[in-house]
N, C-alpha and C positions, 0 to 999 in steps of 0.2 A: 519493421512494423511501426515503430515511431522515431521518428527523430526530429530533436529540438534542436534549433538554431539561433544563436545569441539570442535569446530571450532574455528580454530586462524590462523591470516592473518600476514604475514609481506611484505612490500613493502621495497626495496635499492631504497635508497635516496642519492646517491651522495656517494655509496659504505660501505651505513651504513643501517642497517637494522631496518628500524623503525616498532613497531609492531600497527599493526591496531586492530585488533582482537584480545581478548585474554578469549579462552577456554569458548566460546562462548556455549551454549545449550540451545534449547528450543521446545515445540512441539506444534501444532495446530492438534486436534481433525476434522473428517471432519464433515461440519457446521458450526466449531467454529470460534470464532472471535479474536485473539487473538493479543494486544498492545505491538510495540515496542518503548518506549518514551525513550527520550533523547534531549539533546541539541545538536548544528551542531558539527561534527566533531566526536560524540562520537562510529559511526561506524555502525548506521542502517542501511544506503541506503549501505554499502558494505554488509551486511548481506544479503540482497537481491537479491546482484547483485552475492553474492556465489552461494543461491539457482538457481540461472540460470546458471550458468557456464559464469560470462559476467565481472571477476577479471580482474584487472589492468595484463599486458604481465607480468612487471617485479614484480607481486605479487605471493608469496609462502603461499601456505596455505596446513594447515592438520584439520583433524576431518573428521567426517562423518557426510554426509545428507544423507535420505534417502526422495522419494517422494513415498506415498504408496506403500512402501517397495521396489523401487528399487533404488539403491545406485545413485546419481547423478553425481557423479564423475567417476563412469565407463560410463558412456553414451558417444559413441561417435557417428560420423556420424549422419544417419539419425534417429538412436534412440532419439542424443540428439535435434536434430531440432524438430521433433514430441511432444516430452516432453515440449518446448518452446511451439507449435503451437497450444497443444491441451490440456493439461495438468496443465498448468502454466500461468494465465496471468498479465501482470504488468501495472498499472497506475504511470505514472510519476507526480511529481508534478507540470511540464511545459509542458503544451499539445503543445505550441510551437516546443516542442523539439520531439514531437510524429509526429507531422502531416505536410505532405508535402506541401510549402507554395506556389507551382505553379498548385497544384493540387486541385478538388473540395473537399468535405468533402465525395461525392458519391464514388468516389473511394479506398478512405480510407478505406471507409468501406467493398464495392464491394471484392475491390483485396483481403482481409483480408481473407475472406472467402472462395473466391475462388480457393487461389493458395493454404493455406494452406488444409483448408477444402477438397476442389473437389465440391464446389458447381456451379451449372450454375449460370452465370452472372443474368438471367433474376429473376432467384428463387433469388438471391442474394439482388438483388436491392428491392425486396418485404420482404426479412427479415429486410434488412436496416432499411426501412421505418418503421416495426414494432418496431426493435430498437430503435429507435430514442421517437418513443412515450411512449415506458418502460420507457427511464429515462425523460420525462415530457416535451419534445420539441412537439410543437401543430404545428406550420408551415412547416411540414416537408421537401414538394418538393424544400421551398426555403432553407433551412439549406441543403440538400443534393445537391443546388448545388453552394453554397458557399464555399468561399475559406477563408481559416484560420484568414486571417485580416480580414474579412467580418463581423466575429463571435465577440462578449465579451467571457472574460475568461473564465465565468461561464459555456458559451454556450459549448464552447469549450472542457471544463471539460467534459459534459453532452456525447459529440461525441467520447469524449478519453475512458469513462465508457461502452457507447454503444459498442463499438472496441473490449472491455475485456471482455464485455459478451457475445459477439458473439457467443465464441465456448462453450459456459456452461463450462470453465476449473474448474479444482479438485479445484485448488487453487487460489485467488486472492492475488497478491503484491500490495497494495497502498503506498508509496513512497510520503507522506508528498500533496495528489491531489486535498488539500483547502489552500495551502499556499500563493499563490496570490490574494486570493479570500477575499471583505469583507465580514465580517461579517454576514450577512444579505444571501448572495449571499452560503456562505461554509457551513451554516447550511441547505439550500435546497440539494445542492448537497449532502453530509454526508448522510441527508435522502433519498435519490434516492438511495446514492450507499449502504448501507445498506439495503434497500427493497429490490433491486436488488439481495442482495449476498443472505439473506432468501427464496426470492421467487426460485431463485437456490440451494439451498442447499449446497451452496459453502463454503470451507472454507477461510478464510481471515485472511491476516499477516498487519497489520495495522502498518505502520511508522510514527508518529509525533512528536515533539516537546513538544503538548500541554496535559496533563495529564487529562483537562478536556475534552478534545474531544475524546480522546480514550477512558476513563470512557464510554462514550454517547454510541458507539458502541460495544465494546469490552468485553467477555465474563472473560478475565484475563488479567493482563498488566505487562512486564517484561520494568524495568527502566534499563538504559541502558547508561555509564560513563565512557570514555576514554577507548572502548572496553571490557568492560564489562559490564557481568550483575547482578548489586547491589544487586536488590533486586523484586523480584514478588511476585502479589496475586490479589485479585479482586477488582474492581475499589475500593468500599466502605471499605475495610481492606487499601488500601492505601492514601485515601481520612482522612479517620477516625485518623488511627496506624499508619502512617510511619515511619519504621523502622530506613533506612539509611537514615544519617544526608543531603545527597544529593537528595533522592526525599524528604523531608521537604523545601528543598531548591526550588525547582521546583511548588510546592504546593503555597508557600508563594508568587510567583513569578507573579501566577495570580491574579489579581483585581477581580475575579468571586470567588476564596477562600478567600481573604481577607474581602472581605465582607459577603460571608457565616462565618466566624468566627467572622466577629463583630455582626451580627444578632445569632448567639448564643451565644456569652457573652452579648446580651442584653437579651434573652428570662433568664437566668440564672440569671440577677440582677432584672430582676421583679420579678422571680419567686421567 
């Protein structure tokens, strides 16, 4: 469904060529779920924003993407708008930064469909409502006509996810979309938005930080360190083996593996 091939970014910084990207690769199977972990800065959310065609003006990039084998960098005009509308869709990790905050949540979703798609407003507003109870919202008519402060993040989240599965796209970008969320609150949504990606058949490029979250989803997970990528394999080969001495570093870093590691050095001194 996707695959990226050495992709390397550089951004001019004040007439100096800082590299973002460097000889980036990776592919997602379609269905498959596949992790991009890292710490801020290390170059995921650009990675995503390649697969769109949505780089910084003054960034220079090469490699190839392909999306279901057509090249994303030859796309222009309306090919690549269509590619964005029907093909591609992304979850931000700030639905603030998605949804327009003079507008209800009914619109959001309405226009979404209808200027990309061609759907009637009226058929629109009844897919809405079915959306909104995919991903676990029970009040619907009042969530659709509430406005973005109206909502908690969670909810929010829930309305951002609804948005991106509107169109059943090939592929989903999630973009780091439990990071403001606690606890409690980024574990329901995670489940939503993964029933969601299965019950579509979709494939997903999953962006996080956190190596055990992407584990929970993720069919394989590529770690990812100052524009590169270290090192991949499947949750349990990197949970287990880590190879580079930087996803160990990431590993150790959660209180959820640290204590998995001291409850096996305890079953190991009874035993």
């Amino acid at each position: 469904m996707l695959d990226v091939q050495n992709l390397s970014m550089t951004i001019m910084i004040e007439d100096a060529a800082v590299p973002i990207l460097r000889d980036v690769s990776l592919q997602v199977a379609a269905g498959e779920s596949i992790g991009l972990v890292g710490e801020s800065g290390s170059g995921k959310s650009m990675t995503l924003r390649s697969i769109l065609r949505i780089e910084p003006e003054n960034a220079t990039v090469s490699g190839r993407i392909t999306l279901d084998g057509l090249d994303v960098h030859s796309l222009r005009g309306e090919a690549l708008r269509r590619m964005r509308a029907t093909d591609v869709a992304m979850i931000a990790q700030n639905p603030h930064a998605v949804l327009n905050p003079v507008l209800p949540v009914e619109r959001y979703l309405i226009e979404g469909m209808h200027d990309a798609q061609g759907v009637p407003r009226r058929q629109a507003r009844l897919r809405a409502g079915e959306l909104l109870e995919q991903v676990g919202i029970e009040r619907i008519d009042l969530v659709l006509g509430s406005y973005p402060h109206q909502l908690s993040g969670g909810m929010l989240q829930r309305v951002v996810i609804a948005g991106a599965i509107a169109g059943e796209p090939k592929l989903l970008l999630a973009d780091e979309p439990t990071t403001a969320l606690d606890v409690t609150t980024q574990a329901e949504v995670m489940a939503i938005l993964d029933e969601c990606r299965r019950e579509l058949g979709m494939a997903m490029l999953f962006v996080t930080h956190d190596l055990d979250l992407a584990a929970s989803v993720c069919d394989r997970i590529n770690v990812m360190k100052d524009g590169e990528i270290v090192e991949r394999g499947v949750p349990e080969q990197l949970r287990d083996h880590p190879e580079h001495p930087y996803t160990r570093v990431l590993m150790e870093s959660r209180p959820a593996t640290v204590m998995w590691a001291s409850n096996r050095e305890a079953e190991v001194a009874h035993d």
